[in-house]
Gaussian input, Z-matrix of N, CA and C with variables (Angstrom, degrees):
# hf/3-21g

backbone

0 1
 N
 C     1     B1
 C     2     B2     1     A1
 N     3     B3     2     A2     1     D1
 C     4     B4     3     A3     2     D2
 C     5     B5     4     A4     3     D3
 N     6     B6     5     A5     4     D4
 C     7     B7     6     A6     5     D5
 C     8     B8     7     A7     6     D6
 N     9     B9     8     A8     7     D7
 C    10    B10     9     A9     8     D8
 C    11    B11    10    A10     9     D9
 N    12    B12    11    A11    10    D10
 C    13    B13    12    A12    11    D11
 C    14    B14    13    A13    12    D12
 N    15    B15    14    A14    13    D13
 C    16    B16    15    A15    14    D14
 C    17    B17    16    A16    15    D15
 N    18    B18    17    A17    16    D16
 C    19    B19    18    A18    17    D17
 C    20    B20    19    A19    18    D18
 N    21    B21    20    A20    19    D19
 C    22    B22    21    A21    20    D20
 C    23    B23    22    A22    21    D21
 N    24    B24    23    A23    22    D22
 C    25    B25    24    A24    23    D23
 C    26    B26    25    A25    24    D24
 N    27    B27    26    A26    25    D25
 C    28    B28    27    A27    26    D26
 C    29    B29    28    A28    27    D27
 N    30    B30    29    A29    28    D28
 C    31    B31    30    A30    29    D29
 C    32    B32    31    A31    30    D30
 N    33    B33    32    A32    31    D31
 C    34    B34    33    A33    32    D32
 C    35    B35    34    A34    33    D33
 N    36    B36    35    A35    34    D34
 C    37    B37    36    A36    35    D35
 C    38    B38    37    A37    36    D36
 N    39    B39    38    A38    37    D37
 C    40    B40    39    A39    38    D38
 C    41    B41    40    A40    39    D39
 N    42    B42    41    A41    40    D40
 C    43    B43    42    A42    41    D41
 C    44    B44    43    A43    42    D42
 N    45    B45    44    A44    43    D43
 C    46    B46    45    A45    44    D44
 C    47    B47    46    A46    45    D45
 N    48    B48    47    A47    46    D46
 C    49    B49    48    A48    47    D47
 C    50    B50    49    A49    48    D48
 N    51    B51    50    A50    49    D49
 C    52    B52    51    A51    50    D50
 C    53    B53    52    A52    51    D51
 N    54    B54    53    A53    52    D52
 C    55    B55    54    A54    53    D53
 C    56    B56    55    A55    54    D54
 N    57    B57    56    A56    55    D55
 C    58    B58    57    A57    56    D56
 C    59    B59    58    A58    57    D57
 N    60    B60    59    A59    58    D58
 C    61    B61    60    A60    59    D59
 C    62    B62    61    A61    60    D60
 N    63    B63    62    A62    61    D61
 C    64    B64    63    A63    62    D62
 C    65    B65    64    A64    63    D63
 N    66    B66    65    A65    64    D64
 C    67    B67    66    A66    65    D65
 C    68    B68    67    A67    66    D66
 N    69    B69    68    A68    67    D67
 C    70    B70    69    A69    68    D68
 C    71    B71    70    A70    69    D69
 N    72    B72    71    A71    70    D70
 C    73    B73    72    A72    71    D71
 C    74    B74    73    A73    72    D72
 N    75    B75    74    A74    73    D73
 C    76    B76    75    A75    74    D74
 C    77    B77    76    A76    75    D75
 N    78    B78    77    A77    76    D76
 C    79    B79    78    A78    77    D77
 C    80    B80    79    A79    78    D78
 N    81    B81    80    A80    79    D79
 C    82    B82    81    A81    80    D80
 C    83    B83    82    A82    81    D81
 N    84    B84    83    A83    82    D82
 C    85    B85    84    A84    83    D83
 C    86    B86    85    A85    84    D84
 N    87    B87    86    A86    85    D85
 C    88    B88    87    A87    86    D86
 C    89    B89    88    A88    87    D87
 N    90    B90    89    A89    88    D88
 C    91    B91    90    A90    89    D89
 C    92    B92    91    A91    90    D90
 N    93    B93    92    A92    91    D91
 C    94    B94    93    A93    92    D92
 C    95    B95    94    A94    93    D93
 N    96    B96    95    A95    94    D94
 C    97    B97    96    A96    95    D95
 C    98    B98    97    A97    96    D96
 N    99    B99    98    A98    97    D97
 C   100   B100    99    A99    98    D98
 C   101   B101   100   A100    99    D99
 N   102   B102   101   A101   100   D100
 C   103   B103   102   A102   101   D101
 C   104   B104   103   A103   102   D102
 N   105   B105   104   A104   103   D103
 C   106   B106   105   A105   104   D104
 C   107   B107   106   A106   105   D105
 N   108   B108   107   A107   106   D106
 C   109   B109   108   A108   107   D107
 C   110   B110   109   A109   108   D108
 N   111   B111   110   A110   109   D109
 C   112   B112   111   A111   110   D110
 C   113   B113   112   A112   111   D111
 N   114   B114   113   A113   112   D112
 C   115   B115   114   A114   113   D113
 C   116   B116   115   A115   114   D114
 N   117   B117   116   A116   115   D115
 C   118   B118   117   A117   116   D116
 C   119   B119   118   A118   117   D117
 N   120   B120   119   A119   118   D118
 C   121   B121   120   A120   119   D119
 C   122   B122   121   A121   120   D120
 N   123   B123   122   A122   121   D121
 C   124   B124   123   A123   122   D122
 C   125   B125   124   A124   123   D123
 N   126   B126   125   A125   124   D124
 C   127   B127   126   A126   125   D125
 C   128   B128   127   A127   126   D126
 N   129   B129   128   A128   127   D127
 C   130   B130   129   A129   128   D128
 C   131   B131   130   A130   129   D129
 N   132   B132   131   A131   130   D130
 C   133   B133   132   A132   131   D131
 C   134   B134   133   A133   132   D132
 N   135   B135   134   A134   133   D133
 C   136   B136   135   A135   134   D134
 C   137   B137   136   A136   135   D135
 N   138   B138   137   A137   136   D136
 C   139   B139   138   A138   137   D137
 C   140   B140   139   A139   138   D138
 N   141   B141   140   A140   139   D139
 C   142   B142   141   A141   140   D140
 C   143   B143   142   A142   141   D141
 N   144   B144   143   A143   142   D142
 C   145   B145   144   A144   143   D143
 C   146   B146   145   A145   144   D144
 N   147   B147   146   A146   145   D145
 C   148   B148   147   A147   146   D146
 C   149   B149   148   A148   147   D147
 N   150   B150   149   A149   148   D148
 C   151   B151   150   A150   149   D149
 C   152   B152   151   A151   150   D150
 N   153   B153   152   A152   151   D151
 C   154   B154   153   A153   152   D152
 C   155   B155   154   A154   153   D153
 N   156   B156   155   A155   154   D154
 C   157   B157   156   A156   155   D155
 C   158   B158   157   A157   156   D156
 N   159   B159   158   A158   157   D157
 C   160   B160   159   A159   158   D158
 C   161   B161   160   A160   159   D159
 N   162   B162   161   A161   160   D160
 C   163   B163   162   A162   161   D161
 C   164   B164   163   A163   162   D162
 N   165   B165   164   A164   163   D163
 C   166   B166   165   A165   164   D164
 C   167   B167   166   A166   165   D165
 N   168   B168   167   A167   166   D166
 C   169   B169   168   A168   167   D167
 C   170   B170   169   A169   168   D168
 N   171   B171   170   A170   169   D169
 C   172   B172   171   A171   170   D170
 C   173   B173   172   A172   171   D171
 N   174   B174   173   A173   172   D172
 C   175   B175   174   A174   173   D173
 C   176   B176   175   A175   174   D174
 N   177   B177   176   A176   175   D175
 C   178   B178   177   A177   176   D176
 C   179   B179   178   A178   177   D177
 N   180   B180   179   A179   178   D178
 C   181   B181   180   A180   179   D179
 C   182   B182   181   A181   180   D180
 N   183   B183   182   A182   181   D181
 C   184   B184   183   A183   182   D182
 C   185   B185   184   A184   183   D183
 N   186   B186   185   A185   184   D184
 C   187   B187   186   A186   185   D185
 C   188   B188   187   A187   186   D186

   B1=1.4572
   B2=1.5300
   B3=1.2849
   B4=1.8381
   B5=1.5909
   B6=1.1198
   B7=1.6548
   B8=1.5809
   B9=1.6250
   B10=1.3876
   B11=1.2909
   B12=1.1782
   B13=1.1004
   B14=1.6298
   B15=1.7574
   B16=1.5555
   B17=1.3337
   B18=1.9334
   B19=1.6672
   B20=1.3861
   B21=1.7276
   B22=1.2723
   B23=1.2427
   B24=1.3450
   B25=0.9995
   B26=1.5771
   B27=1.7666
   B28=1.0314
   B29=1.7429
   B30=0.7362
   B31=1.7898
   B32=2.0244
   B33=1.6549
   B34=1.4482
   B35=2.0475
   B36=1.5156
   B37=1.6194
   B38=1.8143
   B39=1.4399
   B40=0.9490
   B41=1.7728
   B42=1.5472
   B43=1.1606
   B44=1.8062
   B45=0.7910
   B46=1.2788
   B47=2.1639
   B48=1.5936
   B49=1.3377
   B50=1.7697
   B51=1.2529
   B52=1.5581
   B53=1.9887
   B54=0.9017
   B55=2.2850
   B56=1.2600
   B57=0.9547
   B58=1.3373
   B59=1.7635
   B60=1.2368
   B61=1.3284
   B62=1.3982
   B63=1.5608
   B64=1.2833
   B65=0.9463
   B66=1.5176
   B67=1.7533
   B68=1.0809
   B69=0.8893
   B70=1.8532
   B71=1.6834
   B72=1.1085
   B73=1.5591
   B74=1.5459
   B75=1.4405
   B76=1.3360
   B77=1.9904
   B78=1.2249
   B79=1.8234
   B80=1.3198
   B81=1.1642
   B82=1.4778
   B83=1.3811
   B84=0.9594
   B85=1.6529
   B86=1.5829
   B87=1.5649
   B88=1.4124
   B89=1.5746
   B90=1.4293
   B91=1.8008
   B92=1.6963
   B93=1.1547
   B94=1.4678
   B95=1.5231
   B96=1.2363
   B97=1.3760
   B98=1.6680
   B99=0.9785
   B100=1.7120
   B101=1.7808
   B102=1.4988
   B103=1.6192
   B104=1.9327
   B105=1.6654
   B106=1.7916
   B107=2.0790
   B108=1.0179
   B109=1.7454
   B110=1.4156
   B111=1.1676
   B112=1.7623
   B113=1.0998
   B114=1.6639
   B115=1.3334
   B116=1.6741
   B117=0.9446
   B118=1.9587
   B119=1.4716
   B120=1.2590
   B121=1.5144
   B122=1.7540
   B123=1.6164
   B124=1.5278
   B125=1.8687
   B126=1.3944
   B127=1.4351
   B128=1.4162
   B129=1.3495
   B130=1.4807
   B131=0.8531
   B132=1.4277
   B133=2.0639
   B134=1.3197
   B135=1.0855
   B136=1.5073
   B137=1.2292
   B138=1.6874
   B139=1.0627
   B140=1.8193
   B141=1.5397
   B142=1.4323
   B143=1.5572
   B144=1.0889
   B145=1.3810
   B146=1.6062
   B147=1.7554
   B148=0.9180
   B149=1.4738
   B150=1.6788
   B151=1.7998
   B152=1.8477
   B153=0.9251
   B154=1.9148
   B155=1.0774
   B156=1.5237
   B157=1.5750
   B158=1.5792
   B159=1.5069
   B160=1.4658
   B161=1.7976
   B162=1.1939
   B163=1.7981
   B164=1.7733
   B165=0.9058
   B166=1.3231
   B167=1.5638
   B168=1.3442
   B169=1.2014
   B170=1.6563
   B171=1.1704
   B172=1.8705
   B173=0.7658
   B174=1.6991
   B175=1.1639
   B176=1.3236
   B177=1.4483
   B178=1.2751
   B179=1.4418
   B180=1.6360
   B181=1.1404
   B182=1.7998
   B183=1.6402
   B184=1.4032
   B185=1.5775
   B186=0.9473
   B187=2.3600
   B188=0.9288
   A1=108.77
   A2=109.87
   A3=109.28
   A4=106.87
   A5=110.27
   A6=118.18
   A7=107.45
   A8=110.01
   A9=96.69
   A10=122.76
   A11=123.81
   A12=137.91
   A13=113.99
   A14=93.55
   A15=111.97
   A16=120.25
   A17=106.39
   A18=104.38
   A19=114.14
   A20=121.69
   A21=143.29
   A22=135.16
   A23=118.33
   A24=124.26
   A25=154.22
   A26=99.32
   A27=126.81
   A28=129.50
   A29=103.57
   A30=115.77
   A31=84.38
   A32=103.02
   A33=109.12
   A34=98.57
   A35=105.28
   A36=111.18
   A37=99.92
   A38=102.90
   A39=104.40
   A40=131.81
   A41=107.12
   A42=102.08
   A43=132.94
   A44=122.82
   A45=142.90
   A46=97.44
   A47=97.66
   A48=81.52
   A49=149.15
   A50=99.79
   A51=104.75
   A52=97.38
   A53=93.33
   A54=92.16
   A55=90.96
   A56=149.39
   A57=164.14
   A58=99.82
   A59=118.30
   A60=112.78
   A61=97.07
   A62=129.81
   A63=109.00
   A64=168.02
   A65=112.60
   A66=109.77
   A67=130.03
   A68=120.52
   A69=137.99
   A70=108.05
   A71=115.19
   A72=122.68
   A73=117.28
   A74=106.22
   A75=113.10
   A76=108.44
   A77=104.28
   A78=116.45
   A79=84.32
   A80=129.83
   A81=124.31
   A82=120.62
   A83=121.11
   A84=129.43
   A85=94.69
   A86=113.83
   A87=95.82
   A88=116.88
   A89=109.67
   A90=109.95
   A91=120.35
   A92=101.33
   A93=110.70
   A94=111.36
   A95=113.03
   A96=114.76
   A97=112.48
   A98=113.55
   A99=122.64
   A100=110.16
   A101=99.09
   A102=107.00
   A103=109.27
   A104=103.69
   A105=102.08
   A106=95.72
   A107=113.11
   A108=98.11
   A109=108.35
   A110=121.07
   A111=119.03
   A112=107.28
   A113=131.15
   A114=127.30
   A115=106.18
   A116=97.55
   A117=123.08
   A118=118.63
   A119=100.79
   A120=111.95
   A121=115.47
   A122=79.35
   A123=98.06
   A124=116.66
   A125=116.11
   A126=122.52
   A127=107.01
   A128=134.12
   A129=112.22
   A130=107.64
   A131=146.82
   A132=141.35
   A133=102.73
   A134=123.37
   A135=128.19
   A136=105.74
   A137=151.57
   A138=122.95
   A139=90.00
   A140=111.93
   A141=98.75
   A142=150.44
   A143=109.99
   A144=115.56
   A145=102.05
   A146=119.94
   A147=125.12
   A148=106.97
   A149=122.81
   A150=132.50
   A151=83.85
   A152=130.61
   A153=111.07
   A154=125.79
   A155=111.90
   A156=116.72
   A157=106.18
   A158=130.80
   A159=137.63
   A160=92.97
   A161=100.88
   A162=103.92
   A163=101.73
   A164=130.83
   A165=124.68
   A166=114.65
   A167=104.75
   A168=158.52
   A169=90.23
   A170=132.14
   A171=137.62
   A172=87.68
   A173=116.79
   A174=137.80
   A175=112.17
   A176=121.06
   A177=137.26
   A178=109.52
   A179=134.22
   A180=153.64
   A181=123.83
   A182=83.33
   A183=99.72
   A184=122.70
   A185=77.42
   A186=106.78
   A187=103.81
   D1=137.12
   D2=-176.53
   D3=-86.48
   D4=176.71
   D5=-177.28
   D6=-63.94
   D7=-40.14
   D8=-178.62
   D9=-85.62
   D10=4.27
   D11=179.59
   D12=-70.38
   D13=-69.92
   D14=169.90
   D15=-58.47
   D16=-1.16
   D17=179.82
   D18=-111.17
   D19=-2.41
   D20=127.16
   D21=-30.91
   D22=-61.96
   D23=157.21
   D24=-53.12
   D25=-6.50
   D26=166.69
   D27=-95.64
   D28=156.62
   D29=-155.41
   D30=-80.58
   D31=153.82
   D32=-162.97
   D33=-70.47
   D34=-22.28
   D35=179.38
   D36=-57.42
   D37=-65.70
   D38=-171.94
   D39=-55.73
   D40=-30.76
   D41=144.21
   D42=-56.81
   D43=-37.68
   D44=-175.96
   D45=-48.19
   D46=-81.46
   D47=160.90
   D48=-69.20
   D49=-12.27
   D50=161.61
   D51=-59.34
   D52=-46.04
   D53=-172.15
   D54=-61.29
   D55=-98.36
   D56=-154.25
   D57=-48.03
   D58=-19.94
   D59=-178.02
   D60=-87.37
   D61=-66.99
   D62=157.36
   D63=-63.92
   D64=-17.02
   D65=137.93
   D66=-33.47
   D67=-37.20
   D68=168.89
   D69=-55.76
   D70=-63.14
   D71=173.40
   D72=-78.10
   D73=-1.28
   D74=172.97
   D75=-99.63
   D76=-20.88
   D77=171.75
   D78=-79.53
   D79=-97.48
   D80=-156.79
   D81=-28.58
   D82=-41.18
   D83=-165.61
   D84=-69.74
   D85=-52.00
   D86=-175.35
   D87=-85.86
   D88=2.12
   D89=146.85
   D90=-64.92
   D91=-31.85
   D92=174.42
   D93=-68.87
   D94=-45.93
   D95=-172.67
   D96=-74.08
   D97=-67.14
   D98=148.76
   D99=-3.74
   D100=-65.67
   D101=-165.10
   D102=-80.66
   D103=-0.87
   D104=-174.87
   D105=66.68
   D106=35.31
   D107=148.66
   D108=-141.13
   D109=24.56
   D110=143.63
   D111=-28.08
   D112=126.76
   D113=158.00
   D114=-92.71
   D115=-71.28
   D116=171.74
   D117=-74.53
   D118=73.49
   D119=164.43
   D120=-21.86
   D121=-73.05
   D122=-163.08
   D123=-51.22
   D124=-21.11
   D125=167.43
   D126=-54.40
   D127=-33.51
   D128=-172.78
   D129=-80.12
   D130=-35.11
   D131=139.16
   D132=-21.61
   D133=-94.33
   D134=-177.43
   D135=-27.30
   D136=-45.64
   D137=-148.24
   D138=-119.06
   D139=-10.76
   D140=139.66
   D141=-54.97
   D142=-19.23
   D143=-162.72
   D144=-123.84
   D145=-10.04
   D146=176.95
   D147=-81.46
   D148=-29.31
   D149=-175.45
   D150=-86.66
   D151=-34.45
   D152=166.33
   D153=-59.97
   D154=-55.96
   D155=170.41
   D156=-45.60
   D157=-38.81
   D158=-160.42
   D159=-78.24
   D160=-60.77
   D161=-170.72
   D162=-67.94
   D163=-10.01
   D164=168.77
   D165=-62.46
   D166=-77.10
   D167=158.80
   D168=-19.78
   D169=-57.09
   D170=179.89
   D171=-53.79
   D172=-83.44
   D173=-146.45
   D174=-45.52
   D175=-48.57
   D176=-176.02
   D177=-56.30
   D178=-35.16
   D179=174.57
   D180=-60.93
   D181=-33.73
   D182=-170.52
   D183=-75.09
   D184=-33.52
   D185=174.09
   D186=-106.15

């Protein structure tokens, strides 16, 4: 099953906190990056495109 799939399948609440969960890990990361202790670059892509797939995915629910 793909991400958007399994992000379909979830109720519009439950999306709601998946967004808000990564925004959260999406502030920090660029506190991390800011401060030089980024380990994992590549997570701030990933957890970019993972809050798109999420706001799509609402949005799509909503209409």
């Amino acid at each position: 099953m793909s991400k958007a799939e399994e992000l379909r399948a979830k109720s519009a609440d439950e999306l709601k906190k998946e967004l808000l969960s990564l925004r959260k890990e999406s502030f920090n990361l660029r506190f991390q990056k800011a401060g030089g202790q980024l380990e994992n670059s590549a997570r701030v892509r990933q957890v970019r495109r993972e809050i798109a797939r999420v706001k799509t995915v609402l949005h799509a629910k909503t209409n």
